[in-house]
Structure formats: C-alpha cells, structure tokens
C-alpha positions in Angstrom: 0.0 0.0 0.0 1.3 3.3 -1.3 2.2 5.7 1.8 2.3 8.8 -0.8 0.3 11.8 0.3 -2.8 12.2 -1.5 -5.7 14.8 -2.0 -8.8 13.7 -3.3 -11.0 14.7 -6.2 -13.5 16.7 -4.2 -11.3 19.3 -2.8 -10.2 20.1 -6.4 -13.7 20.4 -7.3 -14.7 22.7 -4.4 -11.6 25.4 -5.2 -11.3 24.9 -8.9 -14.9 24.3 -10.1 -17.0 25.5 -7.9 -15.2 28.7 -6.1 -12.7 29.9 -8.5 -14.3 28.8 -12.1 -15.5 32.2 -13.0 -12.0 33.6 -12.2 -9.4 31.6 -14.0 -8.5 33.4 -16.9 -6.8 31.3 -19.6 -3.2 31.9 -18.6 -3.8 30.7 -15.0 -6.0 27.3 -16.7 -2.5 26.9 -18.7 -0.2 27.0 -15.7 -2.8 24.8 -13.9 -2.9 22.1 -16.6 0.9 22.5 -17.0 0.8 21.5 -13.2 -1.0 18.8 -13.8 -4.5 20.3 -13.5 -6.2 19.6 -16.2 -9.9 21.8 -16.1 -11.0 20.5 -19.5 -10.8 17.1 -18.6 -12.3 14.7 -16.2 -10.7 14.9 -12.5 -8.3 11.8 -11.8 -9.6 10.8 -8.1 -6.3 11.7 -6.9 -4.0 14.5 -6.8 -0.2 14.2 -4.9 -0.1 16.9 -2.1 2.9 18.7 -4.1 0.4 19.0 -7.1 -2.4 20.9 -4.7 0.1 22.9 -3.3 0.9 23.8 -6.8 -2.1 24.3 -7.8 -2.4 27.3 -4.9 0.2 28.4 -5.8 -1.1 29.5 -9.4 -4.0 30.4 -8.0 -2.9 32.5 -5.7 -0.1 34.2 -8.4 -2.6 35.2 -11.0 -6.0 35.4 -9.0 -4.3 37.3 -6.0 -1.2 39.2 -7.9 -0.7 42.3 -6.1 -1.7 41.0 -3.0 0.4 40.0 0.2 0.9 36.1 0.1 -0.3 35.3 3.5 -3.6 37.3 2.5 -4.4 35.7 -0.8 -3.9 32.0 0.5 -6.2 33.1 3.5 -8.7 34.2 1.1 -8.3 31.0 -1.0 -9.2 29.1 2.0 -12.4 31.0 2.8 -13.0 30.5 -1.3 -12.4 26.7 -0.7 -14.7 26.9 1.8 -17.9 28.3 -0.1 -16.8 25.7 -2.8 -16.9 22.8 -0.5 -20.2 23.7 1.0 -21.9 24.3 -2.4 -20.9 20.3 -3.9 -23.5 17.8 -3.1 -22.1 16.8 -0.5 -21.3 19.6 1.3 -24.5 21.1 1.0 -26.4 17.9 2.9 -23.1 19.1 5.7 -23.9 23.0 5.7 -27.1 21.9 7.2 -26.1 20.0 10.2 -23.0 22.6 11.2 -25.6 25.5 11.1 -27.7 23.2 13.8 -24.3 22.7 15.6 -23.0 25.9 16.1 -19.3 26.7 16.1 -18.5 24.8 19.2 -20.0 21.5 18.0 -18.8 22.3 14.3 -14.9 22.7 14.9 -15.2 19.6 17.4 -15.6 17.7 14.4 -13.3 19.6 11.6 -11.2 16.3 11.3 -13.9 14.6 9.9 -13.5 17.7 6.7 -10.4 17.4 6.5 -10.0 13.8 6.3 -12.6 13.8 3.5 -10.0 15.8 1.4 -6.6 14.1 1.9 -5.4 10.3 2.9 -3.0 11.9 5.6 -4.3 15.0 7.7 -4.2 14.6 11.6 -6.0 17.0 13.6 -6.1 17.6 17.4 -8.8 19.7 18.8 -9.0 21.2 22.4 -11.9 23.3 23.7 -10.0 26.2 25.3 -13.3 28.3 26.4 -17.4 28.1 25.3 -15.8 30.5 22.3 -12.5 29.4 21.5 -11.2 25.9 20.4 -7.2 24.9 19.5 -6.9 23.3 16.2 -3.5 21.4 15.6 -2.4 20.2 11.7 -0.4 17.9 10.9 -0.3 19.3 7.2 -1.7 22.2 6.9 -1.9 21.5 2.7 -0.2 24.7 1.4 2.6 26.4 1.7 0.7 29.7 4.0 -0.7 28.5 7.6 -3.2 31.2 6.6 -4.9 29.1 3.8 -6.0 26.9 6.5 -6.5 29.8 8.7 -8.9 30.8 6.3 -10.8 28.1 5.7 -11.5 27.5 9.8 -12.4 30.8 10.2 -14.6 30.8 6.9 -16.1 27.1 8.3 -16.7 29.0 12.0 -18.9 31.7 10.3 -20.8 29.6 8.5 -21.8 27.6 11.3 -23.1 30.7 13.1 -19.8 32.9 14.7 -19.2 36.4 14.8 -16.4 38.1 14.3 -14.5 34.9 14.0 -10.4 35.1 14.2 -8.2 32.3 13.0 -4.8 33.0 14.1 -1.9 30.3 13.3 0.7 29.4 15.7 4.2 27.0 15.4 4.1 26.6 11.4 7.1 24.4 11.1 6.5 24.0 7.0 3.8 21.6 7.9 1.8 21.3 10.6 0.5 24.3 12.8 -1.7 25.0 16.0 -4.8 27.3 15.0 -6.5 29.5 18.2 -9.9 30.0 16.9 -11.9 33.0 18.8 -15.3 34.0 17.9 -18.8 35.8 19.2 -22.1 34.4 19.2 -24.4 35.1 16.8 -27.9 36.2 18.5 -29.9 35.1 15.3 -29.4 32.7 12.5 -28.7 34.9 9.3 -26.1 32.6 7.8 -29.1 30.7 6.1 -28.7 33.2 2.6 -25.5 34.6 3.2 -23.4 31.5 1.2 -25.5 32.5 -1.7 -24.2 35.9 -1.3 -21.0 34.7 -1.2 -20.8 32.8 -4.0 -22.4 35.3 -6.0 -20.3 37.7 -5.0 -17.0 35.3 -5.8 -17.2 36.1 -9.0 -15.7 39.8 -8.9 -12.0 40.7 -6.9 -12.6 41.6 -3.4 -10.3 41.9 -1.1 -9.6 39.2 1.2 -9.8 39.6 5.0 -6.4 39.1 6.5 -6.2 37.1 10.0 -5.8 39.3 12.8 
C-alpha cells in the first residue's frame, strides 16, 4: 500500500470548479494544466499533495497578484470553503453545522479534513465556550493562513461572529490554530453562502487574519 500523500478529487472540485471557475483566466487554466490540473478534462480521483500545493500556488499568483501572500492563501481558503459547501455533499453538511454551532462544528473539523486528503491529523482542544485549539499535521499549502482561512470561513458559516483564525508554530507543515469568535444572537447565515458565491465572481479583497 502506497504511503504517498494524497488529496482527493472533491477538494479540487470545491476550489477549482465551484469557487474559482468564474475567475481563472486562460493563462492561469495553462499554468494549472501545466501543473497537472487539467480543467477541460475529467478529475483523476487523486492528486499528490505537491500537485495541490501547486495548484495554490497558481492560483494565488494570478487570481491574488498584487496581494500580500499570506492574505491571498487566507482568502483561497475561505474560497475553498464556499466551494466545499456548495458540492452535493457539502450542502447535505452546511445543514447539520448550522444546527451545531461553532462549538460543535470545529469539534468535528477532522472529519473535513480527512474527506479531502489520505493523511491530515487533527487535534482539537476546547479552550473556552468560544475558543477551540486546532492542531495540523499538514496544513496543505505552503501559508498556515490558507488553512487559517478556511477555519475561520467554516466558524462563520456555522453561526460565529467576528471569528479570528490565528496560526501558531508553522514548522512548514503542521501548525496549531486559536480560533476565537462571538455568538451570533440570530441565524442569518441561512442566505449569506448564496451571497458569497455570487459575490466570488468579482475581486474583493480578502480579510487578513488578525
């Protein structure tokens, strides 16, 4: 059995088809197929982990170009987010972590994260009734903030409030996440992913972690 790091199909799908598709202008779907990312064709079910980090990489170059590194990966990672939660799966998910709450929700992030890569560990650690420590062994990019992003983006959706991801220790690649937020007095995240994906399409401006 091959002990080669892996991402699967569906996390492609979520960033690449889903979030980004409206946004990759023909030079970035070159460098993509170039590394190994083929849009126009069927997904392979697997992609190595040096591929997806790649694959950000050009993303993040041609989408983000201007923009501080650590804040477009942390923007890619909320974008991964909205993409993940709009596949079919994800969208039977985004009902049962708004009925969780953020608490509940980030209790059971490894479960997310094993569903898009063969190798992630993750270590969580309620810290206080609005704070949890999130440990990675790989955080799957070469920004702690990409996953910064997407826990902070995953908190909101699940009903937080001014939700900060901050990322601790990055050795390369694991890192410990402190995840802070407020709670929401009523449930408005019900419409706000269709906002979100609506507005994907034109180039905001990312929200950098505090």
């Amino acid at each position: 059995m091959s002990d080669e790091k892996l991402v699967y199909a569906g996390t492609i799908e979520a960033l690449f088809q889903r979030a980004l598709e409206n946004r990759l202008t023909p030079a970035c779907r070159m460098r993509l197929r170039e590394a190994g990312l083929d849009l126009d064709q069927k997904l392979s079910p697997t992609y190595t982990h040096e591929q997806w980090r790649q694959f950000l990489r050009v993303a993040a170059d041609h989408i983000y170009a201007g923009m501080p590194v650590e804040a477009a990966y942390y923007s890619l990672g909320e974008r991964f987010i909205d993409g993940y939660f709009s596949t079919l799966f994800g969208r039977a998910l985004l009902g049962m972590v708004r009925l969780a709450g953020p608490r509940r929700a980030l209790a059971q992030v490894r479960l997310g994260f094993r569903s898009s890569t063969n190798c992630s560990e993750v270590r969580v650690v309620e810290r206080e009734s609005t704070s949890m420590e999130v440990w990675l062994s790989d955080i799957m990019a070469d920004q702690p903030t990409f996953a910064a992003g997407v826990l902070a983006r995953a908190t909101e959706l699940a009903g937080g409030q001014r939700v900060v991801a901050i990322p601790e220790g990055f050795d390369g690649r694991s890192a410990t996440y402190h995840v802070r937020w407020s709670e929401q007095a009523e449930a408005v995240v019900g419409t706000e992913l269709t906002a979100r994906s609506a507005a994907g399409n034109s180039a905001s401006a990312p929200r950098p972690p505090a």
